[in-house]
N, C-alpha and C positions, 0 to 999 in steps of 0.2 A: 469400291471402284479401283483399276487397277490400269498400269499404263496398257493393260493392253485389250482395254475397250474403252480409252477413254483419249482425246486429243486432249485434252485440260485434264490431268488427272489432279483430284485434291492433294495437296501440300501436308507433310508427315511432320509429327512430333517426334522427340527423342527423348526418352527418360533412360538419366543411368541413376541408378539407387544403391550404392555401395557395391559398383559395379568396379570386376576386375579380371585380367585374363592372365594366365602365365604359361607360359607356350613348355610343352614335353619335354624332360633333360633341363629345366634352366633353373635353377635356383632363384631367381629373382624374379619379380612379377612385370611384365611390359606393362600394365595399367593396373593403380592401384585404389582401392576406396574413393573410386570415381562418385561423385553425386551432382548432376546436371537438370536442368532441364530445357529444351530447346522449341518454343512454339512454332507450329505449323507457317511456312512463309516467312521465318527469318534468314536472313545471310550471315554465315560466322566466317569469320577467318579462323582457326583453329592456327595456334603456334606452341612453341615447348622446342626443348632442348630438341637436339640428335640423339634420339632412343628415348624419347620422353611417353612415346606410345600413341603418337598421332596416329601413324598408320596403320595400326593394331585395332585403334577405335571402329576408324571406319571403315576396314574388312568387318570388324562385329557387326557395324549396323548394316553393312549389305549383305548378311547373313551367310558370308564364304569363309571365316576363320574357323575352320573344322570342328571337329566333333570331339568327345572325351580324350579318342588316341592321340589327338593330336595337343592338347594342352588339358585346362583346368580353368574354371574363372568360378568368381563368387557374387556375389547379389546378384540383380536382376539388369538388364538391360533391355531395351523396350521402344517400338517404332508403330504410331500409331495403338499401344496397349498391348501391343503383342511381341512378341517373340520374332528379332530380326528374320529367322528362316522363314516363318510362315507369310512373312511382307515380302518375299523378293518378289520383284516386279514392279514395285513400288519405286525401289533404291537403282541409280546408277552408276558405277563405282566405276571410275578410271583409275588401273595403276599407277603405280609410283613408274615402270615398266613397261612402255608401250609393248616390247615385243612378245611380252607375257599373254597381251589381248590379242595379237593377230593371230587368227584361225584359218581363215582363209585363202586363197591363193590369190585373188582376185579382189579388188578394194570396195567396187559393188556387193559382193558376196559378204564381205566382210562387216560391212555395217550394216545389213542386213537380219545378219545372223542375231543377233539379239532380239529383235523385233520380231523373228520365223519363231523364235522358244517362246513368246508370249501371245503365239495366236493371232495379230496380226494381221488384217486382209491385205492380200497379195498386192494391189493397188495401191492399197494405203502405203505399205512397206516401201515401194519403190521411189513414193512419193515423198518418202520421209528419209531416203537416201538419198536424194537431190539436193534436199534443204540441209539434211545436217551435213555433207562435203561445200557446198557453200557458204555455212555459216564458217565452218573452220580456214575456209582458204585452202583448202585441197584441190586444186582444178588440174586433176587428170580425169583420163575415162573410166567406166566403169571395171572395165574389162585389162585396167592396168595389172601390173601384177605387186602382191604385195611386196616379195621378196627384190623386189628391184627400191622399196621406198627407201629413204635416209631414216636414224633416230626420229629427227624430228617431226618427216612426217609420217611415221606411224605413231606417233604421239598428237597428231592431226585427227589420223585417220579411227584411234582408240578413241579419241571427243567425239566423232561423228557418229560412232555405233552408240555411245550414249546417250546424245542427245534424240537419237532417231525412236529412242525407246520410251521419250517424252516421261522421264520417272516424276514420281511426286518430291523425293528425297535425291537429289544430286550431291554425291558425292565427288570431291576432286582431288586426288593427291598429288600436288606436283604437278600440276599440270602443263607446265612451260618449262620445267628444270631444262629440256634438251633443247630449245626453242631457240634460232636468233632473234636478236631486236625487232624486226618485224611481224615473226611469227610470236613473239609473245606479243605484241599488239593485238595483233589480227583474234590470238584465239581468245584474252582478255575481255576484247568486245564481240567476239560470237558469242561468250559468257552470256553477256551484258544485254545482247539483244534477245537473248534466250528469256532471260527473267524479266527482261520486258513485258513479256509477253506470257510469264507460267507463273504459276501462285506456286512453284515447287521450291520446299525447303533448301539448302546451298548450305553447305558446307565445303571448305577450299580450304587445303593444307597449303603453306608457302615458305618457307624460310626469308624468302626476300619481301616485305611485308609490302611493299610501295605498290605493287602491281597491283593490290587488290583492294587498299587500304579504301578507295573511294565508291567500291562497290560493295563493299555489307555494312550492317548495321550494327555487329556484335564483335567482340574477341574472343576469343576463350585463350587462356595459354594451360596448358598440363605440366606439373609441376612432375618432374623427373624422379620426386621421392614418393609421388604418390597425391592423388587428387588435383584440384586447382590452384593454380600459382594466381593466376587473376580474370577476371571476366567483367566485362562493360563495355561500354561505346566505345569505338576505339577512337576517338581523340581523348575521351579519358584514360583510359588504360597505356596511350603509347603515349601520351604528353606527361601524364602524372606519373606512373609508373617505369618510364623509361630506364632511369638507371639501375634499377633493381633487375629488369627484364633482360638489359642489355650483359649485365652481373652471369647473367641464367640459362645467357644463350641466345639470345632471340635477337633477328636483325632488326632495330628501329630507327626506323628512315632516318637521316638528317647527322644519326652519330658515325663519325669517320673507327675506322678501323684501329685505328692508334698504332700501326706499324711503322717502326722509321723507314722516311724515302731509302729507296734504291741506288747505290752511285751509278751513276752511268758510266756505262764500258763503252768505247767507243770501237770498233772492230778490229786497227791494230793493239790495240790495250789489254785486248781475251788473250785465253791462253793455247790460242792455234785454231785451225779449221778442223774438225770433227768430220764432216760429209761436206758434198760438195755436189750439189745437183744442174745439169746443163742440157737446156732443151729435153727436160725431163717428162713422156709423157707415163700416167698413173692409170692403171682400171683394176675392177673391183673381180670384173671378171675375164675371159680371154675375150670376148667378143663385145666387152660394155666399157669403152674408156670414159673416164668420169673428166679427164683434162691433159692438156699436151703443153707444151714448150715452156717448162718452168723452170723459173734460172733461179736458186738461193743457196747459201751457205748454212750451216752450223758451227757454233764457234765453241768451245770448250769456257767454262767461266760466263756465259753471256746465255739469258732465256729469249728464246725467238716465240712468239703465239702466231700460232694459224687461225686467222677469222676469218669470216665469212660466211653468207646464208645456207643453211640447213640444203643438202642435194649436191653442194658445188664440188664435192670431193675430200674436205677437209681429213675426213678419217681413213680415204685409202691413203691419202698423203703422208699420211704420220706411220701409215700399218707397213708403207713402201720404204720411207725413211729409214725404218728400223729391221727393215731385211726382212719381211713377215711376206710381203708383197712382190714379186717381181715386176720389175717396170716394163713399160708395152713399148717404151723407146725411149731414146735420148740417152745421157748418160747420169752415174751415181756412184759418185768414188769415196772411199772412205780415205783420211788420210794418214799419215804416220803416227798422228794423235793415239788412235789405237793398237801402235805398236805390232811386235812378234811377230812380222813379216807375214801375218794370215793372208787370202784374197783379199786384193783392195775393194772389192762389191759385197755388201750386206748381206746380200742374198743366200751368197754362197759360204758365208760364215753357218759354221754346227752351231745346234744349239746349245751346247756348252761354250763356244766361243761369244754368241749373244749373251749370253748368261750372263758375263762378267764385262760387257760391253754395252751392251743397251737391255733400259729397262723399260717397258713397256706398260702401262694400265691403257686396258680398254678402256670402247664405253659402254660396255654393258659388263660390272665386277666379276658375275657369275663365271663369266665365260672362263677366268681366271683359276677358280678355283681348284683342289686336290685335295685337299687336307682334310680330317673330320674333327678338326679344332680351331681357332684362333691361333694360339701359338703355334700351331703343326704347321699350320699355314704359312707362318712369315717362317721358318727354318726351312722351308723347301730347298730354297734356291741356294741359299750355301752349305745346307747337307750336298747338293748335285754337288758342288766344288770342289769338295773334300775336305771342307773346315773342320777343326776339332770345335769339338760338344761344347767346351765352356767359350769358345769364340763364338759360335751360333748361340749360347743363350743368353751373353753378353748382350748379343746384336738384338735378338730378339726381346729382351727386357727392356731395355732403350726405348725400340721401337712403340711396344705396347704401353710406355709412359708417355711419351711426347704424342700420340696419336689418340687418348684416350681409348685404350682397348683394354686395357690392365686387368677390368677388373670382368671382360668377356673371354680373357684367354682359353678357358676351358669350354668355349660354346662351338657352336655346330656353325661356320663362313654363313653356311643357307639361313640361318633363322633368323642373323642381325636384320636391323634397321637398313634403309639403301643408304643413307647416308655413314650407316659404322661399314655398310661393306663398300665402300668407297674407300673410305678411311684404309681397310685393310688392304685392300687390290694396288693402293699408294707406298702402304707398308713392305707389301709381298716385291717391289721392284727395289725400293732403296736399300734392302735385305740384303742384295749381295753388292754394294755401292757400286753401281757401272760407272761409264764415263759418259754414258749419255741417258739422260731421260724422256722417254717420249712417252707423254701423259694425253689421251683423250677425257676431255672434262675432268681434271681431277678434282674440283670444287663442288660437282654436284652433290647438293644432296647436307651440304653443312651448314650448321646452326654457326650464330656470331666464333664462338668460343673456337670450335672446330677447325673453321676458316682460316680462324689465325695459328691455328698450330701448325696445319697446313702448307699456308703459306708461309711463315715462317721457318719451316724447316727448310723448306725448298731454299728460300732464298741464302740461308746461310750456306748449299751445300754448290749451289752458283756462285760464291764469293770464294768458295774454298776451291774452283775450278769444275766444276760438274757442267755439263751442258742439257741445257731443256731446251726442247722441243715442246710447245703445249697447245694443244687444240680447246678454243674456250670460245662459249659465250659470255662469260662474267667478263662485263668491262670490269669491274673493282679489283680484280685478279688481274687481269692484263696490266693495270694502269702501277699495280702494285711489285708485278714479279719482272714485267718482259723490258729487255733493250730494244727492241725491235719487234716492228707487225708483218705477217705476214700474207695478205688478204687474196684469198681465192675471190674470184669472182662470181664463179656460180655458171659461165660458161663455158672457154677449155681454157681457160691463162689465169693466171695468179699476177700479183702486181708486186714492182720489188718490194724486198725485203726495206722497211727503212727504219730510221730511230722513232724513239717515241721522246 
């Protein structure tokens, strides 16, 4: 029985048996002498370091982690008795990557398409694209387009062609990483009312353990050197095992970060105006303005966060900020903060003048990338400058220690974990120390350990006078790095900037 002759399809087991995979070019194994086994109808939370091989696992079990060319693995691993390829259709895998899943042009089409590969009666399909944009809180038309959605909702819109496929084996990885506060609500309990109602197996990657902790029944954590670090109910595993976990990487609710507060800068205190935005309005594209008349500053020394719900604008804001974007009106001055009498507009700065001016992480890493290494990678940007060699690998050793990359340097940007190519895309901008940073999500995607190195760096390089710009959903980030919020609304205006 199979989802796609079946509205209740039976609930899958998972057996790994000295199961391991090690991806093409890499010396080391992503998942090592794995031994599980997971009954038909349970909920795991699956946790483990950054690069511990959560999401390695379950591309194996939804049968798309390629073939010989593509890696190696040893024992067996097994869904329903069989061999993950011969079960798809069974399995629903959401990306770590929403924009990895959209196919389509159109958001009807799009969740669709999954359910059209499995046969499917055309009724039924349509009928199961109703429900699963419902259950996610997607409420546009069919006929929207996808290329006009935000991150977070094509990380909606990827839940919806999953659920529409009704699998027996639900896979989730990440599923909220891009999400505001409401939309991780919202999709949480479309979860929730999903397994209400499906005897289908669940498995959900999380780094943030709280979201999910009262909806399954299991942990498992993957132990980064290889096999299980711990498995049980999780009030035993996160109560009893907490500080060992928390030692390993893993967020367990209730433990604080352990970073010293932040002093607060009060705005004559920084060290100058950086930009200076007035009656600013932003769009994505010439004919699609996302918001108008936004008044805020950038202060050198001082981190400002942009929040607000997923669609409001928050990433043309940050792409316009940093000269990536030209604004559709109002005005946007840089000031003498940036020196050598350049144009006082972003825009119009080369991108060698950006270079050493503002540093930018998307939010999607990929987009980022050049390099066919880890080191190659983070030297980019001050080989363009002109630095001598032993200054770039100064720069770049530094970085790949304080970041946990060190021992990746020699690997391929594309094969990391989303969480180490986060890690890197954060690397690739402090590489040539600008004067400004403008981060989209730089937190997605980190284990405990990672977070703090993260944010810790940052914040030393705000005290030392750096100015951040940061687009975040992580209150624990915000409440941690920023002097100031600065909250789109989600209509055309942003609200001032104020302290925290």
């Amino acid at each position: 029985m199979t989802a796609a002759n079946s509205a209740t399809p039976r609930s899958a087991s998972v057996d790994a048996r000295g199961w391991g995979w090690r991806h093409a070019g890499r010396t080391d194994w992503a998942v090592a002498r794995l031994d599980l086994r997971i009954d038909p109808g349970e909920r795991v939370l699956l946790l483990g370091a950054s690069g511990a091989g959560k999401s390695t696992l379950l591309h194996a079990l939804a049968g798309v982690l390629g073939g010989d060319d593509e890696g190696e693995q040893h024992g067996r691993l097994l869904v329903n008795g069989a061999e993950p390829a011969a079960a798809r259709g069974q399995a629903g895998l959401l990306l770590q990557d929403p924009d990895s899943q959209v196919i389509l042009a159109r958001v009807g089409d799009d969740v669709a398409f999954g359910c059209e590969n499995l046969g499917v009666p055309r009724e039924e399909i349509w009928r199961r694209v109703h429900e699963g944009l419902e259950m996610v809180g997607l409420d546009v038309p069919l006929d929207h387009p996808t290329s006009a959605l935000s991150g977070g909702q094509k990380q909606r819109l990827a839940l919806a062609g999953v659920l529409a496929m009704r699998p027996g084996l639900l896979l989730l990885d990440e599923p909220t990483a891009n999400l505001d506060p409401d939309g991780v609500t919202e999709v949480r309990d479309a979860v929730a009312r999903v397994l209400e109602h499906s005897a289908a197996t669940f498995i959900v990657i999380e780094h943030r353990v709280a979201v999910w902790q009262d909806l399954v029944n299991r942990v498992i954590v993957l132990d980064q050197a290889g096999g299980v670090l711990a498995d049980g109910r999780p009030e035993d595993v996160l109560e009893n095992q907490g500080e060992r976990l928390s030692t390993a990487g893993v967020w367990v609710p209730g433990r604080g970060h352990g970073l010293p507060a932040r002093r607060s800068v009060a705005p004559d205190a920084a060290h100058g105006i950086l930009l200076r935005a007035e009656g600013l309005s932003i769009a994505r594209t010439k004919n699609l303005e996302v918001a108008r008349d936004l008044n805020l500053t950038v202060l050198a020394g001082s981190a400002l966060a942009v929040t607000g719900p997923n669609g409001a604008g928050k990433s043309t804001l940050a792409l316009t900020l940093a000269g990536l974007l030209k604004p559709s009106g109002g005005r946007l001055q840089a000031s003498a903060g940036f020196a050598d009498g350049a144009p006082a507009a972003p825009i119009a700065w080369t991108s060698r003048q950006l270079l050493s001016r503002v540093g930018t992480v998307f939010q999607d890493p990929e987009h980022q990338f050049v390099a066919g290494t880890v080191r190659a990678e983070l030297g980019v940007g001050p080989r363009a400058l002109g630095r001598s060699g032993a200054a770039v690998d100064g720069r770049v050793d530094v970085l790949l220690q304080r970041l946990r990359l060190d021992h990746l340097a020699g690997a391929n940007p594309f094969t990391l974990s989303g969480g180490e190519k986060r890690r890197l895309s954060v690397g690739t901008v402090l590489a040539t120390q600008p004067r400004l940073l403008v981060l989209d999500e730089p937190t997605f995607g980190q284990d405990f350990r990672t977070w703090r190195e993260v944010v810790g760096l940052l914040i030393e390089l705000i005290d030392d006078g750096t100015g951040v710009l940061a687009v975040s959903h992580d209150s624990e980030f915000v409440a941690a790095v920023a002097d100031r919020e600065y909250r789109l609304l989600g209509t055309v205006a942003g609200q001032p900037a104020v302290p925290r």
